[in-house]
C-alpha positions as CSV (number, residue, x, y, z in Angstrom):
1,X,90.2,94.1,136.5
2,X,92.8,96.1,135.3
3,X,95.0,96.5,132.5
4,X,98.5,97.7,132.7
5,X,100.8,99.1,129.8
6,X,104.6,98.9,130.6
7,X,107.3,100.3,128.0
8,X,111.1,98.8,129.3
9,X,113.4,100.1,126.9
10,X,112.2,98.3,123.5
11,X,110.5,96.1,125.6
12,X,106.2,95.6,126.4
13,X,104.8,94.3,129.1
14,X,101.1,93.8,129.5
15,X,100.0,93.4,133.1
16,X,96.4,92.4,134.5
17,X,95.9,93.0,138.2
18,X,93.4,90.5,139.5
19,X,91.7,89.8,142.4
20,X,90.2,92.4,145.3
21,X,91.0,94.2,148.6
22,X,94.6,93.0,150.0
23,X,94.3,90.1,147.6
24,X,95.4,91.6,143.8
25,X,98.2,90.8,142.4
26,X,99.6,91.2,138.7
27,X,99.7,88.6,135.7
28,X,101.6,88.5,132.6
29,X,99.0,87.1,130.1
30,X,99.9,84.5,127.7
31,X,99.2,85.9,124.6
32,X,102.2,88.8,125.5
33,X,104.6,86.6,126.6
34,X,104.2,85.1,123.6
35,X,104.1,87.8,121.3
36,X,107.3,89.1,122.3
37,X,108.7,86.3,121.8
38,X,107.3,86.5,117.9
39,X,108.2,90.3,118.1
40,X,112.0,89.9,118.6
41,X,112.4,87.0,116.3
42,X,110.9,89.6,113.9
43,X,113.3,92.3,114.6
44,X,116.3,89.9,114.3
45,X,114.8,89.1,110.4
46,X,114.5,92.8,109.8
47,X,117.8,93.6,111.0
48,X,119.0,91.0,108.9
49,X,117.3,91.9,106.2
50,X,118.7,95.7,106.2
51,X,122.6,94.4,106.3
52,X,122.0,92.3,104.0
53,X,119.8,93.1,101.1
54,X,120.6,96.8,100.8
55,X,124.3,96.7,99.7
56,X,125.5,99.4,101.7
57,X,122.6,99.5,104.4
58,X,124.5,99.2,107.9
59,X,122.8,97.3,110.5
60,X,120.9,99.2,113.0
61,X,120.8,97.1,115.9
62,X,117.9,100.2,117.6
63,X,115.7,99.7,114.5
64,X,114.9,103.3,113.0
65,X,117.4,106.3,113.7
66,X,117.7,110.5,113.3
67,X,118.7,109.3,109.1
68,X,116.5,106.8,108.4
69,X,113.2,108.1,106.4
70,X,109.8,105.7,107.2
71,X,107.3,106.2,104.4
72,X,103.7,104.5,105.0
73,X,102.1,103.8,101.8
74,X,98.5,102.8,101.4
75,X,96.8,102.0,97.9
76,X,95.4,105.3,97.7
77,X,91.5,106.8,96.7
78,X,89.6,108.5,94.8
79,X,87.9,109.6,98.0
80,X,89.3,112.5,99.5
81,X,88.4,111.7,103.1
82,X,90.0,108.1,103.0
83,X,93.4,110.4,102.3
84,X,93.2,112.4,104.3
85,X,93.1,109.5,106.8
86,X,96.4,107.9,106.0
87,X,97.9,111.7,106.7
88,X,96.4,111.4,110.4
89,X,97.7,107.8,111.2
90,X,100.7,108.9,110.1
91,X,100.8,112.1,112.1
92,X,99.9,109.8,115.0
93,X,102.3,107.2,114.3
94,X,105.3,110.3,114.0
95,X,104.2,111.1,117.7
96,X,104.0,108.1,118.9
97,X,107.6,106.4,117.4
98,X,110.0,109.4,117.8
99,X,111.0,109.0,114.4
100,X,112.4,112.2,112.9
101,X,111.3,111.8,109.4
102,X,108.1,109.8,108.8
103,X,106.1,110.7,105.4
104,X,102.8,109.5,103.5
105,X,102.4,107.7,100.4
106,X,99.3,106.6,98.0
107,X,100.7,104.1,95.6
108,X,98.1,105.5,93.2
109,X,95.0,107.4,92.8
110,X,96.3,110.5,95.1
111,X,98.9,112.6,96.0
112,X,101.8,112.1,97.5
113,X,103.5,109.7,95.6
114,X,105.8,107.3,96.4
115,X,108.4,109.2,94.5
116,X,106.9,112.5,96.0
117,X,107.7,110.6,99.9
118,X,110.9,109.3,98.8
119,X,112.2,112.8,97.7
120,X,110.7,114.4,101.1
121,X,112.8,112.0,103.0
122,X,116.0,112.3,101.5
123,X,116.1,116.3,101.5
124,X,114.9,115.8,105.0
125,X,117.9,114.5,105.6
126,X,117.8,110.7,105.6
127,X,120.2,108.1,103.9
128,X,118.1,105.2,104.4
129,X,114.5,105.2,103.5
130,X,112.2,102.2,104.7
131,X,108.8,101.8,102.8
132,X,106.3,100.8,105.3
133,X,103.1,99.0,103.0
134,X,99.8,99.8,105.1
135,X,98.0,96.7,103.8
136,X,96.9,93.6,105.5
137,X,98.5,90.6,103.3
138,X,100.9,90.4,100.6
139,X,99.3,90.5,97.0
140,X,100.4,91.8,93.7
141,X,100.7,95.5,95.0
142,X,103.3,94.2,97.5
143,X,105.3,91.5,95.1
144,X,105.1,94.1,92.0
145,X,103.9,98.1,92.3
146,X,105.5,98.7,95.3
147,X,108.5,97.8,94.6
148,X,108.4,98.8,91.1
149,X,107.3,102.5,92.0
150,X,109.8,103.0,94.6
151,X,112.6,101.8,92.9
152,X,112.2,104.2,90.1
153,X,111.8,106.8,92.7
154,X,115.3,106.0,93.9
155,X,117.2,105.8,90.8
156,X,117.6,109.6,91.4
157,X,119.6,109.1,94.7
158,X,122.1,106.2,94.2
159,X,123.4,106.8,97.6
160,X,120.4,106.4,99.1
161,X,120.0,102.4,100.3
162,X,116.1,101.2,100.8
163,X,114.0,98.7,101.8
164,X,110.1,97.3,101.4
165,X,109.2,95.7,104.6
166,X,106.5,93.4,105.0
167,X,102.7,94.5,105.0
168,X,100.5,93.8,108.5
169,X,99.7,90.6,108.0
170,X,98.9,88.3,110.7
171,X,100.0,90.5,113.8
172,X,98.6,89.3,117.0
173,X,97.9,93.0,117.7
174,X,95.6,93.8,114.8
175,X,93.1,90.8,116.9
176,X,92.4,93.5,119.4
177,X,92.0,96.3,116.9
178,X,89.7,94.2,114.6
179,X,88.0,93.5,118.0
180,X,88.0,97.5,119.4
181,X,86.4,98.4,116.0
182,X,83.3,95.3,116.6
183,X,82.7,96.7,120.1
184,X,82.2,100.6,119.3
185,X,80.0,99.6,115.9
186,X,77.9,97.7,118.2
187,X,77.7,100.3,121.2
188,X,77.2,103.1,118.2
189,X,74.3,100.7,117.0
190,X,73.1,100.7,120.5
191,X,73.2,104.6,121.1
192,X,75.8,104.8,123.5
193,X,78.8,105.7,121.1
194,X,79.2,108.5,118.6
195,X,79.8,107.1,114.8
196,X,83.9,106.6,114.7
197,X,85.8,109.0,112.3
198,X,85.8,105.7,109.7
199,X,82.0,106.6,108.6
200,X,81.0,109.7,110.4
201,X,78.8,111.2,108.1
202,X,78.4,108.4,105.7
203,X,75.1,106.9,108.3
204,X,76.1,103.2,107.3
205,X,77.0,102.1,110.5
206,X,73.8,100.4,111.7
207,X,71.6,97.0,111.7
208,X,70.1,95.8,108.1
């Protein structure tokens, strides 16, 4: 079997080729056809959303553009290697969007700040800043400190329009990272996988 990965535009396509010989042929699973179904309802909200509940925020009907800042924002640690991972995803996450201006945030505990990431964008350039929460469901962090924090961060840039979006939550995607992570744990457990950057080091990847 064999997956395939297929970028149209703003568009993904996940295709499994099936069968052997002069017999395979390709097969839109289920689960995609149906996520992108979930995927553009999503974007229509977001787009919505940025019109409307920003004052001056225009509609962007491509999503991000060249002067919009993205600033992913974790809760932040007093561990210095659980930083220094959020700086990493969001290198990877730069690369892998396009976006011109994408910075980190810890909403406590560390450095940068929100405040510190919301100044970075705007002398970067950017007019419209999106906060990006990296947490799995909404709690008091996303109803209250977030949005607390970054809008004093913003009272110094009246010009500059904003929004929070929502955290992760129940993303058909994060199933197959949840289930990615399971799979190496258990071949690391085996021997036949190196420990993953998460707990290199730390030796607490193993059977009890």
């Amino acid at each position: 079997m064999l997956l395939l990965f297929l970028n149209h535009g703003k568009q993904s396509l996940i295709a499994i080729e099936t069968g052997k010989g002069g017999n395979r042929s390709w097969a839109v699973p289920g689960f995609a056809r149906s996520r992108d179904r979930t995927r553009n309802a999503q974007c229509l909200h977001i787009r919505s959303c940025l019109a409307d509940g920003n004052g001056s925020a225009k509609q962007e009907p491509h999503g991000i553009g060249k002067r919009d800042g993205v600033i992913i924002v974790d809760h932040g640690s007093r561990r210095k290697e659980s930083n220094l991972m959020l700086n990493e995803f969001v290198a990877m996450f730069a690369e892998k969007t396009g976006y011109s201006i994408v910075e980190p945030a810890h909403m406590e505990l560390a450095k940068p700040s929100i405040k510190d990431a919301f100044h970075s964008c705007v002398q970067q350039g950017a007019n419209r800043v999106v906060i990006s929460p990296f947490f799995l469901f909404p709690g008091r962090h996303w109803h209250q400190d977030i949005p607390s924090l970054t809008a004093e961060a913003a009272k110094d840039y009246p010009d500059v329009s904003y929004m929070i979006t929502a955290p992760l939550g129940l993303h058909p995607l994060l199933v197959d990272v949840v289930d990615d992570r399971i799979k190496h744990c258990l071949s690391h457990v085996a021997g036949d996988a190196e420990e993953c950057a998460v707990c290199a080091g730390t030796g607490k990847c193993h059977l009890y």
